[in-house]
Gaussian input, Z-matrix of N, CA and C with variables (Angstrom, degrees):
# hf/3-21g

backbone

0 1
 N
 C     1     B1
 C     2     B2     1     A1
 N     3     B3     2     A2     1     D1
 C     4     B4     3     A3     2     D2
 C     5     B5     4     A4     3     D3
 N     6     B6     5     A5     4     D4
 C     7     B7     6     A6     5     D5
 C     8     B8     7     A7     6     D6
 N     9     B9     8     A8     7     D7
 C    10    B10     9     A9     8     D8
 C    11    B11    10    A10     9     D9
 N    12    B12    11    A11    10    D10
 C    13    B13    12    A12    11    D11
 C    14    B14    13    A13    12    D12
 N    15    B15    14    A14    13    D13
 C    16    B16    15    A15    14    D14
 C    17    B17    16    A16    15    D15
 N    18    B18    17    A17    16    D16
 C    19    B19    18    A18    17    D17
 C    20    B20    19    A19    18    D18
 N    21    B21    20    A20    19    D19
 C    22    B22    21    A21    20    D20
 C    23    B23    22    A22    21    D21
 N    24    B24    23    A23    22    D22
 C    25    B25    24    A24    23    D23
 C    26    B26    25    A25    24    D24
 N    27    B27    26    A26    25    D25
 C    28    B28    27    A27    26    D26
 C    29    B29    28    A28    27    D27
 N    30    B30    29    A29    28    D28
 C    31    B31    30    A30    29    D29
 C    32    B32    31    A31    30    D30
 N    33    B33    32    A32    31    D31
 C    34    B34    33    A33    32    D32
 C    35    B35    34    A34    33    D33
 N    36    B36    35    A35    34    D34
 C    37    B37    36    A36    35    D35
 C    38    B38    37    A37    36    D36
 N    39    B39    38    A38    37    D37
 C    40    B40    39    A39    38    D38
 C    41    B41    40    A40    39    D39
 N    42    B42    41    A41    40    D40
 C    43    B43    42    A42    41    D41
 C    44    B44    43    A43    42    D42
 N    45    B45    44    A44    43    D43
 C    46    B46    45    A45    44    D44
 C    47    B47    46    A46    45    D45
 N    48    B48    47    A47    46    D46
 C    49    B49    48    A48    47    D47
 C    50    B50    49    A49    48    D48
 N    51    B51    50    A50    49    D49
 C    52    B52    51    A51    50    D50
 C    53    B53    52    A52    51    D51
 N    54    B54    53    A53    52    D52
 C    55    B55    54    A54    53    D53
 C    56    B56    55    A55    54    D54
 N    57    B57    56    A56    55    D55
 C    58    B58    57    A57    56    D56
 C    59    B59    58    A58    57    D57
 N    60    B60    59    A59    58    D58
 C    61    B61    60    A60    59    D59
 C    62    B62    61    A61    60    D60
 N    63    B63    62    A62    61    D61
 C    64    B64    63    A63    62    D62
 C    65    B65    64    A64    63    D63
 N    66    B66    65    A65    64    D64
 C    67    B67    66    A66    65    D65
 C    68    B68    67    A67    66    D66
 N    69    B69    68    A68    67    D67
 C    70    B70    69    A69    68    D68
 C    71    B71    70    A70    69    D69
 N    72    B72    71    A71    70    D70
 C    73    B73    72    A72    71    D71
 C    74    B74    73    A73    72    D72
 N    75    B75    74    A74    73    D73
 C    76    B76    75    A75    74    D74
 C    77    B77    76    A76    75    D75
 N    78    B78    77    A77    76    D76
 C    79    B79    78    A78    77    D77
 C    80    B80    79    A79    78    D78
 N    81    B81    80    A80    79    D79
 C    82    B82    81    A81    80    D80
 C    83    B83    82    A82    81    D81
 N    84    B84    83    A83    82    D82
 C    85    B85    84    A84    83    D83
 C    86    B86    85    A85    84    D84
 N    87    B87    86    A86    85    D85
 C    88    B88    87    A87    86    D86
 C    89    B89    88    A88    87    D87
 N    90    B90    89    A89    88    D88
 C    91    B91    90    A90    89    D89
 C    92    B92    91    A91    90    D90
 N    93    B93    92    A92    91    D91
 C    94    B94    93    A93    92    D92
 C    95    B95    94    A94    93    D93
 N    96    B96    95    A95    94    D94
 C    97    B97    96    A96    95    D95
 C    98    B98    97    A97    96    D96
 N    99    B99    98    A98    97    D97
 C   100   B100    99    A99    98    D98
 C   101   B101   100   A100    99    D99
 N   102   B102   101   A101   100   D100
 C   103   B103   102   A102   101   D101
 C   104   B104   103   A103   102   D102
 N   105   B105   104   A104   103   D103
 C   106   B106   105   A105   104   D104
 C   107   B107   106   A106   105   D105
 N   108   B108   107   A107   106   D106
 C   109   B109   108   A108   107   D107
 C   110   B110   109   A109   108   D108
 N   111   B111   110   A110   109   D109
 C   112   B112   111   A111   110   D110
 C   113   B113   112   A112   111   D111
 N   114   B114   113   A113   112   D112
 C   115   B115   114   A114   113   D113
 C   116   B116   115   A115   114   D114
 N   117   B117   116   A116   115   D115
 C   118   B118   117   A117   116   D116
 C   119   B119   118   A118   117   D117
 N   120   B120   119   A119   118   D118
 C   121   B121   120   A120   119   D119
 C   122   B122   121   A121   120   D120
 N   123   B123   122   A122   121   D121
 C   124   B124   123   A123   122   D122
 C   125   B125   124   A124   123   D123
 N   126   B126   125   A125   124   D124
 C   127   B127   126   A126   125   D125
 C   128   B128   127   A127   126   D126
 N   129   B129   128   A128   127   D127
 C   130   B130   129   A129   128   D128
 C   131   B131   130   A130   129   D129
 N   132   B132   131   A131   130   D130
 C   133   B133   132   A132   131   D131
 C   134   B134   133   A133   132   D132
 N   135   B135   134   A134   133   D133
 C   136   B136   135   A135   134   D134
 C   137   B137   136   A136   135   D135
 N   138   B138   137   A137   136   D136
 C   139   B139   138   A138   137   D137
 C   140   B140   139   A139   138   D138
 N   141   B141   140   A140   139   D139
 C   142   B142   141   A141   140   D140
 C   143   B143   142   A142   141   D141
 N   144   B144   143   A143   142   D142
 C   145   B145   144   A144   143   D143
 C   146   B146   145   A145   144   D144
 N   147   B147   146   A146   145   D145
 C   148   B148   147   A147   146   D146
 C   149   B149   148   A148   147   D147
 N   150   B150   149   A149   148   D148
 C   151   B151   150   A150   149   D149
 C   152   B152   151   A151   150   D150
 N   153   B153   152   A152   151   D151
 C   154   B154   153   A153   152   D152
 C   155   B155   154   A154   153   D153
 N   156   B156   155   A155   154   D154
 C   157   B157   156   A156   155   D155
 C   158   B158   157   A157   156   D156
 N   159   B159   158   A158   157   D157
 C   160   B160   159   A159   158   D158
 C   161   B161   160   A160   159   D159
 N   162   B162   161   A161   160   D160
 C   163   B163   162   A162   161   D161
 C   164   B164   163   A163   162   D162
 N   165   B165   164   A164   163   D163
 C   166   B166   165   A165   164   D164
 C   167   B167   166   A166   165   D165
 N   168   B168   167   A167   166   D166
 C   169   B169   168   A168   167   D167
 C   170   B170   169   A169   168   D168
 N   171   B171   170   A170   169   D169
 C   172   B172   171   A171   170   D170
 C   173   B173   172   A172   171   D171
 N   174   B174   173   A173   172   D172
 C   175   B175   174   A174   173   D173
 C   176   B176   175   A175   174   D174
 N   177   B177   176   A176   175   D175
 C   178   B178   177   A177   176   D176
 C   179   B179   178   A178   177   D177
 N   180   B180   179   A179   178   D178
 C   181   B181   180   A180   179   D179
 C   182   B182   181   A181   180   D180
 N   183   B183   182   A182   181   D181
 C   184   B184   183   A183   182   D182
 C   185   B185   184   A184   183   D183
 N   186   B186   185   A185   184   D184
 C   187   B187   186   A186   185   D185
 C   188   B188   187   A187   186   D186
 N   189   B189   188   A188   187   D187
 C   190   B190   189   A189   188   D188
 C   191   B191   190   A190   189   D189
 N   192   B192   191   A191   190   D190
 C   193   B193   192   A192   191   D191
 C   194   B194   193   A193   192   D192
 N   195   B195   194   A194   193   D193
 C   196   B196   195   A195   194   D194
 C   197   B197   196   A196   195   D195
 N   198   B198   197   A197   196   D196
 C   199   B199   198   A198   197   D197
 C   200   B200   199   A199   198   D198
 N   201   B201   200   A200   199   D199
 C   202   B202   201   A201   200   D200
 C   203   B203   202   A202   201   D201
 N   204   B204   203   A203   202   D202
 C   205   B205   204   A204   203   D203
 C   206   B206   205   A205   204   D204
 N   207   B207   206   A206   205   D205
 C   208   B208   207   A207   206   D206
 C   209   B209   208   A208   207   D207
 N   210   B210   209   A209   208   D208
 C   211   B211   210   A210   209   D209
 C   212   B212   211   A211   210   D210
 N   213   B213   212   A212   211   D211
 C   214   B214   213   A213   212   D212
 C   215   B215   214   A214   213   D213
 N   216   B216   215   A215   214   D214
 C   217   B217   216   A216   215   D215
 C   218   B218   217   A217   216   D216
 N   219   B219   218   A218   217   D217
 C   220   B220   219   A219   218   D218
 C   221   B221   220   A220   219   D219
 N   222   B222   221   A221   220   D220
 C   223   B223   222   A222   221   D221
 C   224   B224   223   A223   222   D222
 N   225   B225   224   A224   223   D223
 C   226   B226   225   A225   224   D224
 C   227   B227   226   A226   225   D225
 N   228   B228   227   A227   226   D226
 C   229   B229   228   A228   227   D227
 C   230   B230   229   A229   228   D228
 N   231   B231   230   A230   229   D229
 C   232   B232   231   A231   230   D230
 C   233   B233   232   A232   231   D231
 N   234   B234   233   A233   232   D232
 C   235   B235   234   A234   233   D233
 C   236   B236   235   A235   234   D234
 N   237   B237   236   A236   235   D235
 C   238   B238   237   A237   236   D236
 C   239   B239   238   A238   237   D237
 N   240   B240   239   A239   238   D238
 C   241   B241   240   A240   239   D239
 C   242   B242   241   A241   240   D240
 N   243   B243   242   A242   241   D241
 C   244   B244   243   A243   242   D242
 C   245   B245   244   A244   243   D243
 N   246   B246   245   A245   244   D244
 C   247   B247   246   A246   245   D245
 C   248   B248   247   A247   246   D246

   B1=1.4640
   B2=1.5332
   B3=1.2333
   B4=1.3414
   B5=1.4461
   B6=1.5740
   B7=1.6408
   B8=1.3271
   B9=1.9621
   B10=1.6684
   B11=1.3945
   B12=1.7588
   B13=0.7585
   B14=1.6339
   B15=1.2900
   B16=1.5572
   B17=1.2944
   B18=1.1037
   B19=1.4086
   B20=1.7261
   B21=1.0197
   B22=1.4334
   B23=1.8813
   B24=1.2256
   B25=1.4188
   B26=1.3522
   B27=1.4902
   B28=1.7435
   B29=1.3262
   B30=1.0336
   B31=1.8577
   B32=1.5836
   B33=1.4387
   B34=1.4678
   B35=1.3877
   B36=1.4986
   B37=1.6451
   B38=1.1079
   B39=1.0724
   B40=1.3769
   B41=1.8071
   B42=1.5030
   B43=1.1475
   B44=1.6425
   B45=1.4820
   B46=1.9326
   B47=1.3762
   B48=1.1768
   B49=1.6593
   B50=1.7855
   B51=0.7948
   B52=1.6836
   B53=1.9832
   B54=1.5495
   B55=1.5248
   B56=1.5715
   B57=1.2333
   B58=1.3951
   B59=1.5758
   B60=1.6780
   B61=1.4950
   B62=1.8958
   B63=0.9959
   B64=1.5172
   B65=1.3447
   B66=0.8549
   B67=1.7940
   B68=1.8704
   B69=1.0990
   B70=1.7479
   B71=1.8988
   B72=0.9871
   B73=1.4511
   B74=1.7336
   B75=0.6687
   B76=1.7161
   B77=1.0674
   B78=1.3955
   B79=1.4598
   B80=1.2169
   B81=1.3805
   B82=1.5623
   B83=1.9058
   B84=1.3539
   B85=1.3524
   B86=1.6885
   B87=1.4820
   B88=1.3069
   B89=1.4999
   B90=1.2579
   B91=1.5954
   B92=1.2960
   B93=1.6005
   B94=1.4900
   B95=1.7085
   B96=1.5511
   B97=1.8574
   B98=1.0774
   B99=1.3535
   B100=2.0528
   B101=1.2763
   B102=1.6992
   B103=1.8945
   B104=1.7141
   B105=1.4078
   B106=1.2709
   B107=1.1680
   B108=1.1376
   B109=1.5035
   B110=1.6533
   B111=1.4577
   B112=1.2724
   B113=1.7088
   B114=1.6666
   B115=1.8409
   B116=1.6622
   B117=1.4719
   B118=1.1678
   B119=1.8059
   B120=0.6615
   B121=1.9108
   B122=1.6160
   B123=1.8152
   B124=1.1516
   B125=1.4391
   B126=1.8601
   B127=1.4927
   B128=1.9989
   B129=1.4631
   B130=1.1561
   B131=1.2202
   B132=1.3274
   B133=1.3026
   B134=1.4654
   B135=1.4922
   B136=1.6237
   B137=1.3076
   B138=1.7037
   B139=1.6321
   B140=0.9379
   B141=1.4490
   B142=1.3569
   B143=2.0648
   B144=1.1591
   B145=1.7461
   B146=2.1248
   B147=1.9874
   B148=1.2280
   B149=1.2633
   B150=1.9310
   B151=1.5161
   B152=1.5625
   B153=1.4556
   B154=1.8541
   B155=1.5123
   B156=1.2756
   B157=1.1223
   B158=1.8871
   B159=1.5250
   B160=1.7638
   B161=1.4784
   B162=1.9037
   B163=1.5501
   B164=1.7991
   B165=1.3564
   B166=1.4474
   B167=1.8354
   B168=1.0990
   B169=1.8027
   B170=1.3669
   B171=1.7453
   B172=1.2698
   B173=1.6314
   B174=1.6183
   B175=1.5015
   B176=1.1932
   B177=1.3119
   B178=1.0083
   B179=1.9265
   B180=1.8367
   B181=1.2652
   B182=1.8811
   B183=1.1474
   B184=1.6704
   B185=1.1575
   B186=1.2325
   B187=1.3290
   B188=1.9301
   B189=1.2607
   B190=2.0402
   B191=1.1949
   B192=1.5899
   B193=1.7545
   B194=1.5951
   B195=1.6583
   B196=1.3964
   B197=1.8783
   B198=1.6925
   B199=1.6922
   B200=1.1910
   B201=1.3248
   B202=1.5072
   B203=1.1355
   B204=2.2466
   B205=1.6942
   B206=1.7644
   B207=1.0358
   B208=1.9449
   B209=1.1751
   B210=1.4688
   B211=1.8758
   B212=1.8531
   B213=1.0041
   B214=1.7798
   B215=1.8491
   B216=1.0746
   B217=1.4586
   B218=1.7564
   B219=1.2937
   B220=1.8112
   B221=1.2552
   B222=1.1770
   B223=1.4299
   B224=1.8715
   B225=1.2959
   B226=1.4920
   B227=1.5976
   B228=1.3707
   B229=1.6219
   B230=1.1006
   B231=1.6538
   B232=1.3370
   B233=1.2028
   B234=0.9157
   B235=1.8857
   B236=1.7807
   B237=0.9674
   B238=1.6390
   B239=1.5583
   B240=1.2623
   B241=1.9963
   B242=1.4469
   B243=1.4859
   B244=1.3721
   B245=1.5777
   B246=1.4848
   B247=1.9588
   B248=1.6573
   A1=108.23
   A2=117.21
   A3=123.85
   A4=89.87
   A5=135.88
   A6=116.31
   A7=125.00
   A8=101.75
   A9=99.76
   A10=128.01
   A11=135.11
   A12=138.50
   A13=121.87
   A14=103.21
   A15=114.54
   A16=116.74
   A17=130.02
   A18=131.51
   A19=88.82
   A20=135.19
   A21=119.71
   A22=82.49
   A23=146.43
   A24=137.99
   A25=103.04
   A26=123.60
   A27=106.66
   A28=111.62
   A29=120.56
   A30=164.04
   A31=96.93
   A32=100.92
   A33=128.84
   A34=94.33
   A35=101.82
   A36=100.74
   A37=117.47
   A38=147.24
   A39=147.46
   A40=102.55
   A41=129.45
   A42=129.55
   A43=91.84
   A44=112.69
   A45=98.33
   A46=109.77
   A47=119.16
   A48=115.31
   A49=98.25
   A50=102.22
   A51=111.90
   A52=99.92
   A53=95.47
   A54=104.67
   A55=106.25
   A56=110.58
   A57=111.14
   A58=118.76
   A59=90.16
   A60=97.22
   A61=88.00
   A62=121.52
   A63=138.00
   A64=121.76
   A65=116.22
   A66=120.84
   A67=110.50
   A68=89.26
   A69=108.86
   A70=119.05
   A71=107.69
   A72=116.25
   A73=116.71
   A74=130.69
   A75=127.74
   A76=130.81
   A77=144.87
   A78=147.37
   A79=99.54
   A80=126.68
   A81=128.18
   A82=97.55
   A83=88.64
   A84=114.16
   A85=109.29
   A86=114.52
   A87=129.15
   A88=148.88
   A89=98.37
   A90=137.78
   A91=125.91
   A92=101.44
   A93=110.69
   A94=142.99
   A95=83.78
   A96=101.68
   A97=97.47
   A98=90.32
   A99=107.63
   A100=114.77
   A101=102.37
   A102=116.49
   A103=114.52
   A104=113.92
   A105=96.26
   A106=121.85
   A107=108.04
   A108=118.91
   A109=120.16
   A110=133.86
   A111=145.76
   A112=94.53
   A113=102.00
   A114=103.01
   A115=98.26
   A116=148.07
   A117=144.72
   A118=89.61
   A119=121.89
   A120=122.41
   A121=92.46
   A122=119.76
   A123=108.71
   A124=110.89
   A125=93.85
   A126=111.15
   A127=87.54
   A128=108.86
   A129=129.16
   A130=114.83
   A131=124.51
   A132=115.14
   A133=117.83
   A134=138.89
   A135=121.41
   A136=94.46
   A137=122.95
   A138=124.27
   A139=105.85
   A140=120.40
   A141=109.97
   A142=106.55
   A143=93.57
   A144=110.98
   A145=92.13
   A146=83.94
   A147=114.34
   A148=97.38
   A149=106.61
   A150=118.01
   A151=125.43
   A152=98.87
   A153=90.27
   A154=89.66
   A155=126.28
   A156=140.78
   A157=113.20
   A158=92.52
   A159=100.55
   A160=90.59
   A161=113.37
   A162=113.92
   A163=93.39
   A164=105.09
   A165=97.47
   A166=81.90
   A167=93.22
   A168=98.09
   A169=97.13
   A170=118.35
   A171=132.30
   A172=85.77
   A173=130.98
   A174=117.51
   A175=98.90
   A176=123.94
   A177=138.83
   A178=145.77
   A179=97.90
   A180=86.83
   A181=121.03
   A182=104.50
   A183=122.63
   A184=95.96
   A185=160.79
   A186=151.34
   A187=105.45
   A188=96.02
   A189=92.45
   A190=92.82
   A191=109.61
   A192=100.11
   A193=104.15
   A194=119.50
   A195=115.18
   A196=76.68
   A197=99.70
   A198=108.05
   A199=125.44
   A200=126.84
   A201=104.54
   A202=111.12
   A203=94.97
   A204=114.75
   A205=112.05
   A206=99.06
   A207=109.84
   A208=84.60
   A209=140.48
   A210=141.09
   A211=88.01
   A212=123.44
   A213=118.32
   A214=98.70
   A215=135.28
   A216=152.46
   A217=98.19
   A218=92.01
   A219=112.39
   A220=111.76
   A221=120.59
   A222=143.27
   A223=91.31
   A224=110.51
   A225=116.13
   A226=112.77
   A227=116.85
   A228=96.21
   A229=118.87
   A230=120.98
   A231=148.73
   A232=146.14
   A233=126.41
   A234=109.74
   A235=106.09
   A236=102.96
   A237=133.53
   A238=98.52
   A239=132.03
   A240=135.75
   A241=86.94
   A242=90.17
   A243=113.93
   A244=112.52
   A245=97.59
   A246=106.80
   A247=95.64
   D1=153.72
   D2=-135.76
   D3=-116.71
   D4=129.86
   D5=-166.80
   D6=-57.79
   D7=-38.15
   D8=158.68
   D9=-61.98
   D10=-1.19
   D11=164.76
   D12=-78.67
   D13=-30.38
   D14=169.49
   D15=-85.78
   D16=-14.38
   D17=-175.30
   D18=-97.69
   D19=-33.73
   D20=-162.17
   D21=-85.88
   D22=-36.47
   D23=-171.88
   D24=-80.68
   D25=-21.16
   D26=157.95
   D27=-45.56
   D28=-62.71
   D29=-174.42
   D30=-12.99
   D31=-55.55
   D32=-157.11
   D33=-71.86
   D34=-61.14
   D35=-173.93
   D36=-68.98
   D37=4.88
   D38=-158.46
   D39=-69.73
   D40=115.01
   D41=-168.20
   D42=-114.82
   D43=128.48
   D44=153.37
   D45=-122.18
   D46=-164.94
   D47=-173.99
   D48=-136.00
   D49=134.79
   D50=169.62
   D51=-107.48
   D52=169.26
   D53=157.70
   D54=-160.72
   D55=127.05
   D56=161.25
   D57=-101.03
   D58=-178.56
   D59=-169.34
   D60=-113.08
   D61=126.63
   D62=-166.93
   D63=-135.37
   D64=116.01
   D65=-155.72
   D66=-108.72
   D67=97.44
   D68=-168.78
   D69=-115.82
   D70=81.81
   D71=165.07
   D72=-32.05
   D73=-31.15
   D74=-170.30
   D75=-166.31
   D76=143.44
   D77=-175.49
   D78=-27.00
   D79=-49.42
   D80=-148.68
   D81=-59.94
   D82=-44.33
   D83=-175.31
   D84=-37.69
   D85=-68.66
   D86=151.95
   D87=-37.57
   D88=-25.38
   D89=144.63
   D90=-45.76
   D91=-73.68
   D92=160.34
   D93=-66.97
   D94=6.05
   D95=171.54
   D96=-86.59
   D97=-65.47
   D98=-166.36
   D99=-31.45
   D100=-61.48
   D101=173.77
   D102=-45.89
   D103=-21.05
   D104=-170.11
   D105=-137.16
   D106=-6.76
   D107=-179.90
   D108=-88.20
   D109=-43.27
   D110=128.03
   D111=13.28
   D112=-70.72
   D113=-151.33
   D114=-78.46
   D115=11.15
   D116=-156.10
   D117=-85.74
   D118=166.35
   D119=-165.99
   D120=-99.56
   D121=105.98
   D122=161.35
   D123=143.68
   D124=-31.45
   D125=-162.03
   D126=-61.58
   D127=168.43
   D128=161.45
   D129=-134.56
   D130=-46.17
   D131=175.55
   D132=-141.42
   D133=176.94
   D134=-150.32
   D135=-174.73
   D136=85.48
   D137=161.56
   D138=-93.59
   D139=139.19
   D140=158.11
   D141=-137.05
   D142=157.64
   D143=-152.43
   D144=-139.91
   D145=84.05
   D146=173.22
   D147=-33.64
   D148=-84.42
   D149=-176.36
   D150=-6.71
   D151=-44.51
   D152=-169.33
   D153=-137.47
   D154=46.69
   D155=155.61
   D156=33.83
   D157=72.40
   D158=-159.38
   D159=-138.47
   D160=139.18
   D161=-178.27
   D162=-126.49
   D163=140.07
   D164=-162.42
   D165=-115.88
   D166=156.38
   D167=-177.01
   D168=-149.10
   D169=135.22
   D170=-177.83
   D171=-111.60
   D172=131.96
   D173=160.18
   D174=-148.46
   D175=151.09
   D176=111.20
   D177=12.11
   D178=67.15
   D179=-152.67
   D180=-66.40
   D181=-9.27
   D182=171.24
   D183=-70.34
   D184=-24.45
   D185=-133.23
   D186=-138.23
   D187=-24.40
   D188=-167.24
   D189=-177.89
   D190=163.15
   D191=169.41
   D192=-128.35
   D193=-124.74
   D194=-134.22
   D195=-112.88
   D196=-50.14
   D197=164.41
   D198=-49.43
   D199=-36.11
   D200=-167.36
   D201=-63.85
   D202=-48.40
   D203=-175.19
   D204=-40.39
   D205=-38.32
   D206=-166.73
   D207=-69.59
   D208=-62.99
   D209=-150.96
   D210=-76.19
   D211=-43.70
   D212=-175.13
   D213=-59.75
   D214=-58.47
   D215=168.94
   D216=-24.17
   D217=-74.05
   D218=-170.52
   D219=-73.88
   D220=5.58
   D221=-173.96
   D222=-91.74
   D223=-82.23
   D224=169.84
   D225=-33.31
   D226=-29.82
   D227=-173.73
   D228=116.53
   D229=22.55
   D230=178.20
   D231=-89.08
   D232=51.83
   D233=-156.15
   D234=-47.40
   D235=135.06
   D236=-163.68
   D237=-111.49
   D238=136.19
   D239=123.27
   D240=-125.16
   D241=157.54
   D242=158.91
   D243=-80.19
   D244=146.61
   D245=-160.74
   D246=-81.35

């Protein structure tokens, strides 16, 4: 493998994490992240911490970014900032 070939497959993997601040009244609420956010193209991973009303997102920066995730969120019916 060719070094520009390895540097472009870092590239690929490149994971960051966002967190917003997401304002959710009830389990159901949490429910309806879980159900839908997972399938957004990119996500990797998806905590979320009812208590202090925080959505943690592992993605894929080749794949989606920090906006879409926030517009997919607010999409459900959320008011969203980033934490």
């Amino acid at each position: 493998m060719t070094t520009a070939a390895f540097a472009q497959k870092q590239e690929v993997k490149k994971i960051e994490t966002v967190v917003f601040n997401v304002e959710m009244d009830c389990q159901g609420c949490v429910k309806k992240i879980e159900k839908n956010i997972p399938f957004e193209k990119g996500v990797k991973d998806l905590q979320i911490d009812f208590k202090n009303q925080k959505v943690t997102l592992q993605y894929k920066t080749k794949s989606t970014t920090k906006e879409i995730l926030k517009k997919a969120i607010e999409k459900l019916q959320f008011k969203v900032t980033e934490a």
